[in-house]
N, C-alpha and C positions, 0 to 999 in steps of 0.2 A: 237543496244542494245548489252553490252556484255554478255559473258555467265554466270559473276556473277550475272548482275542486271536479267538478264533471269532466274536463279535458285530462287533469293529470291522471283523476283514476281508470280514464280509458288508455291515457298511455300506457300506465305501471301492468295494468288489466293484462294488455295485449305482450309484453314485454313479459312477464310471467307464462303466460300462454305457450314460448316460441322459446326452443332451445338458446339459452345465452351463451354468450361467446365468452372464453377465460376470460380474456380481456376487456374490462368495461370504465369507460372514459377516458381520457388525452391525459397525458403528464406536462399539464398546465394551467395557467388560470386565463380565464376570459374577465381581462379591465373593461367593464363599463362605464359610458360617460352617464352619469345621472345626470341631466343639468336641473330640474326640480330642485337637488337637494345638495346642489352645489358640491358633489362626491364624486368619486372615482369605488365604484362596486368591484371589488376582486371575487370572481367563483369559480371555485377548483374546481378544476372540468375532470378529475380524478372519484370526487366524491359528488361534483353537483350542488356543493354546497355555498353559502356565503362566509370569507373566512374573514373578511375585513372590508369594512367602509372607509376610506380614503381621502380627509377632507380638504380642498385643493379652493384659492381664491378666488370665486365667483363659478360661472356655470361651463362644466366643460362640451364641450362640440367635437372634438376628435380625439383619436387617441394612435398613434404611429408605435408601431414596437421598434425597441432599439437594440442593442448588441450585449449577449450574457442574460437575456431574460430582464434588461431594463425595458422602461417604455416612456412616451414624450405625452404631454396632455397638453391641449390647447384650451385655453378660457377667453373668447376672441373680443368677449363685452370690457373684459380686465387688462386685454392688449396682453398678458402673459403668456409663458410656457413654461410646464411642471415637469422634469424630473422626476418620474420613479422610478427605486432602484428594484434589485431581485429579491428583495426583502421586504416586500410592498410599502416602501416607507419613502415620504417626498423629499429627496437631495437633496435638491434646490429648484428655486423658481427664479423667475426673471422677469420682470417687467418691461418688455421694447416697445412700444408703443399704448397709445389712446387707445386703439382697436386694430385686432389681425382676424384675417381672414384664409384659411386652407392652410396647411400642415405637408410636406411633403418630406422624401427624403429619398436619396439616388439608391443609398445602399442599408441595410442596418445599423452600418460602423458612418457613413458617410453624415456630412452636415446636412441639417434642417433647413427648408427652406419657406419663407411663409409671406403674406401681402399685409399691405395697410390700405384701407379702402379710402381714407377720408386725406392720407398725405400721399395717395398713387408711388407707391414702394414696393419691390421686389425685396427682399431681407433674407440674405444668406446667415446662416446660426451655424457656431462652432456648436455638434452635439453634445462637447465634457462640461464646458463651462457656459452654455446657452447666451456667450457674449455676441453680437451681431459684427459680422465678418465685411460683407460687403455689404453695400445698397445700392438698389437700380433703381433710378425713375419711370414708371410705366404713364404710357401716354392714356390710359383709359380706368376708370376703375375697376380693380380688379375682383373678378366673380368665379372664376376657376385655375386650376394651375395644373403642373403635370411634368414629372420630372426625369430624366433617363439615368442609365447607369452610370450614363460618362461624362453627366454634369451641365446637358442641355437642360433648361426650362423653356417651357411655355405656359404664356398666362393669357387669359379672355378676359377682354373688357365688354362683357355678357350685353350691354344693353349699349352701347358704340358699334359692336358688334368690330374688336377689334382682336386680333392676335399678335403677340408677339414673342419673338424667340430669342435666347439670351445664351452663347457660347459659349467657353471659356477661351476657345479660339479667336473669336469675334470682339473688338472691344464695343462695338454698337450693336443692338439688335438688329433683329426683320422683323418687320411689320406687315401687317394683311389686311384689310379693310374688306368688312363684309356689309352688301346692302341693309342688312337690319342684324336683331339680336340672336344670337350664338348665345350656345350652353356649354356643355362640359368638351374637354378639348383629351384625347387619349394617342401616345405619341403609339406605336407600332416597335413590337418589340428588339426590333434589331438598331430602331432610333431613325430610319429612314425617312421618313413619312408621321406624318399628324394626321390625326384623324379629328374633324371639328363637326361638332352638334349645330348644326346650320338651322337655330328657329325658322329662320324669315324663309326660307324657302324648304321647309320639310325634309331635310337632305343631309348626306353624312357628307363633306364638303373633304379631298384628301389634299395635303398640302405637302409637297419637299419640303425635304430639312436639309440644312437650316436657311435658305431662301423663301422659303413659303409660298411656294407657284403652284397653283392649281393645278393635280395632277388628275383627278377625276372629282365627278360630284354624282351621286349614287341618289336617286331620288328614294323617298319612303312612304309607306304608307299610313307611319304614323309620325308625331310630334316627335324626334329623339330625345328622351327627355332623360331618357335613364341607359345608359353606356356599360358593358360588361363583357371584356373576354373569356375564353373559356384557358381554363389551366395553364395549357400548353401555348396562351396566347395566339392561336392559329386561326381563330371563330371570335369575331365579334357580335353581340345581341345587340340589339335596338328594342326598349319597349317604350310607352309613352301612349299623350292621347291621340285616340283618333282610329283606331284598330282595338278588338281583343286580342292582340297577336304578337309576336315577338317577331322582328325580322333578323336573320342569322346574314351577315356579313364578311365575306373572305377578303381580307387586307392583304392576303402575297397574292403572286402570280396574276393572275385575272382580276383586278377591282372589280367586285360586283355583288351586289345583295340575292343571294343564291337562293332563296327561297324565304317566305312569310310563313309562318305559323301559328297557328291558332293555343292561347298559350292559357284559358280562363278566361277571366271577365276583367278587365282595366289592369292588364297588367302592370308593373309597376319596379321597385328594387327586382335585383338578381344577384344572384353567387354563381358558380361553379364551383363542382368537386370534380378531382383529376379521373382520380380509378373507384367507382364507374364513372362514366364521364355524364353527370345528368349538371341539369340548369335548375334553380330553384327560381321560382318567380313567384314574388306577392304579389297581392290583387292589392290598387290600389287605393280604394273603396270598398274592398271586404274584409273578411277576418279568415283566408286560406291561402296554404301557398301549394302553386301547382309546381309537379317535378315530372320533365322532361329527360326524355333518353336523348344525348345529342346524338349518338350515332344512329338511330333510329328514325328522329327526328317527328317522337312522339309522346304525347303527356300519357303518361300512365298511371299516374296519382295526383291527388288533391287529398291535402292536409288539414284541417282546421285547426289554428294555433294561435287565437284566444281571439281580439277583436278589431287590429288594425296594423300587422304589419306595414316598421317602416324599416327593418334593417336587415340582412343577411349577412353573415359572415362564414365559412364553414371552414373545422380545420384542417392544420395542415398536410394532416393523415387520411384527409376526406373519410370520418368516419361519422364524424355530427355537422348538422347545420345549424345552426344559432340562430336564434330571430328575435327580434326586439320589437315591442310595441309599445310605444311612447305612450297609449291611450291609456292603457289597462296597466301599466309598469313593469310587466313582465318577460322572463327569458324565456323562451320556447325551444325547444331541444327537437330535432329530428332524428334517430340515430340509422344513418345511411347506410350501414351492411342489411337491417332487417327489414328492407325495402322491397315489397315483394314485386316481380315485374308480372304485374297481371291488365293487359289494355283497358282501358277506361271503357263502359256500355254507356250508354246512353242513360241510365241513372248517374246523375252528377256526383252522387256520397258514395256511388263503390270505390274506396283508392288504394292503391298501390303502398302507402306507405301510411307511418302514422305518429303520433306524437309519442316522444321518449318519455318528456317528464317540461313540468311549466312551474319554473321559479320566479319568485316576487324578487326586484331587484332594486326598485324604488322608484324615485316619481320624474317620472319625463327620461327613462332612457334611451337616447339618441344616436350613438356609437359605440363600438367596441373593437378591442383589441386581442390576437392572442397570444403569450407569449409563454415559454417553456419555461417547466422549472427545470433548475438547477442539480443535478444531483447531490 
């Protein structure tokens, strides 16, 4: 038996074992980016099935849901973006560039927003007709971006170690010069404040908007390498190298890294689900993901789901988590109500929770989206 067919039949196993709920899976699909196989994988999160392969110009890297159950793909080697509608079939595509990098968008209905690395461009996209609106010259190449609901961006020029911010108020940006390389950059939900992954000095760096003045700088105890609010956007995670541990960070009131947690072994990607409010965290050199009670502020299960998590997504019902492993090609399903809250012992395999079910989705899946159907 391999270790796939060994994971699913302990999910199915255990999932038989435990009274099931009427209701079982999302009224949706989860779009996968395959970039392997140059596709966009649709799988009914209703039956868990694959209902359609997708075939889209070159390798996609992200996927943004859009408005009525459409959704955007990015192909960043092709410089395009793909249009699918709720019929999983590709509208249209567009070619804006040689190569784009990052995907963003203010609202579901709102315009796309996405970079060019190699001609330093900001590129605002009408969503209907994916023709490009504006363009801004960024002064760094651009490695991360981050968009709010009222039409501020912010983009990192990762290795200048640059920021800058773009208004609709503003006809110039703000600019912020950081001693070395910056990572991912996460604006604060009310849009007041940016929160910036500060490499060069191990720190979550917080900046005014849209002046960008150093408003606090929160040291860590690890690399920030991976960024993730929790639901309600009130709790920010920190994981990365340098700790086994997650650092939980409160952005209102008090700027301050509130407490270090021990979260597995190289922690790595995270999700949150709202109700219960747990964290999922991959190990970023193993093949499990641990889940955390945030209110508790304690891992009470470890997962094993399949050979290298690099993705989490969970949905919008917080009833599954999604996880993707580029290695093995596979979807990994957690289903979050049958999560048993029992404390971890000191044996590492007793968990808390356990695999739902591990579908083949294709080769190199990298991202995913999820969006409703339609009645």
């Amino acid at each position: 038996m391999t270790r796939r067919s060994w994971l699913t039949a302990c999910g199915f196993a255990l999932a038989a074992s435990c009274a099931r709920p009427k209701r079982i899976g999302f009224p949706g699909y989860a779009l996968v980016a395959t970039a392997g196989d140059q596709t966009v994988t649709a799988v009914d999160l209703t039956r868990f099935q694959i209902v359609r392969s997708i075939p889209v110009s070159g390798s996609p890297t992200m996927i943004a849901p859009g408005p009525h159950g459409t959704s955007y793909v990015l192909t960043p080697q092709t410089g395009s973006i793909h249009l699918i509608d709720n019929e999983l079939n590709v509208a249209c595509s567009r070619h804006l560039a040689g190569q784009l990098a990052g995907l963003e968008s203010a609202s579901a209905a709102g315009n796309l927003w996405t970079t060019t690395p190699a001609t330093r461009e900001l590129l605002e996209v009408n969503s209907a007709g994916l023709e490009v609106v504006r363009r801004h010259k960024l002064s760094a190449e651009p490695t991360a971006i981050d968009v709010t609901s009222t039409g501020r961006v912010a983009v990192a020029g990762g290795r200048e170690g640059i920021v800058e911010l773009f208004s609709p108020e503003n006809s110039r940006p703000f600019r912020a010069q950081f001693p070395g390389r910056i990572g991912e950059v996460r604006f604060r939900s009310d849009g007041k404040l940016l929160l910036v992954a500060n490499y060069h000095d191990r720190s979550l760096t917080v900046l005014s908007v849209p002046d960008l003045e150093i408003v606090a700088d929160l040291p860590l105890a690890m690399q920030p390498q991976n960024l993730c609010f929790s639901a309600d956007r009130g709790q920010l995670f920190v994981s990365g190298e340098g700790m086994d541990a997650v650092a939980i960070v409160f952005p209102f009131d008090m700027l301050e890294v509130e407490q270090t947690v021990l979260a597995g072994r190289n922690p790595g990607v995270m999700a949150c689900s709202a109700t219960p409010a747990y964290l999922f965290v991959a190990s970023a050199d193993g093949s499990d993901v641990c889940i955390l009670n945030i209110e508790t502020r304690k891992v009470f299960g470890i997962v094993e789901v399949g050979q290298r998590p690099d993705f989490i997504r969970v949905t919008p019902d917080s009833r599954f988590a999604l996880i993707l492993d580029r290695t093995s090609g596979d979807l990994a399903v957690i289903y979050i109500p049958g999560i048993r809250q029992n404390p971890l012992r000191t044996d590492r395999y007793k968990t808390g929770g356990a695999l739902f079910t591990l579908l083949p989705v294709g080769n190199t899946p990298v991202h995913l989206a999820v969006v409703p159907k339609l009645a």
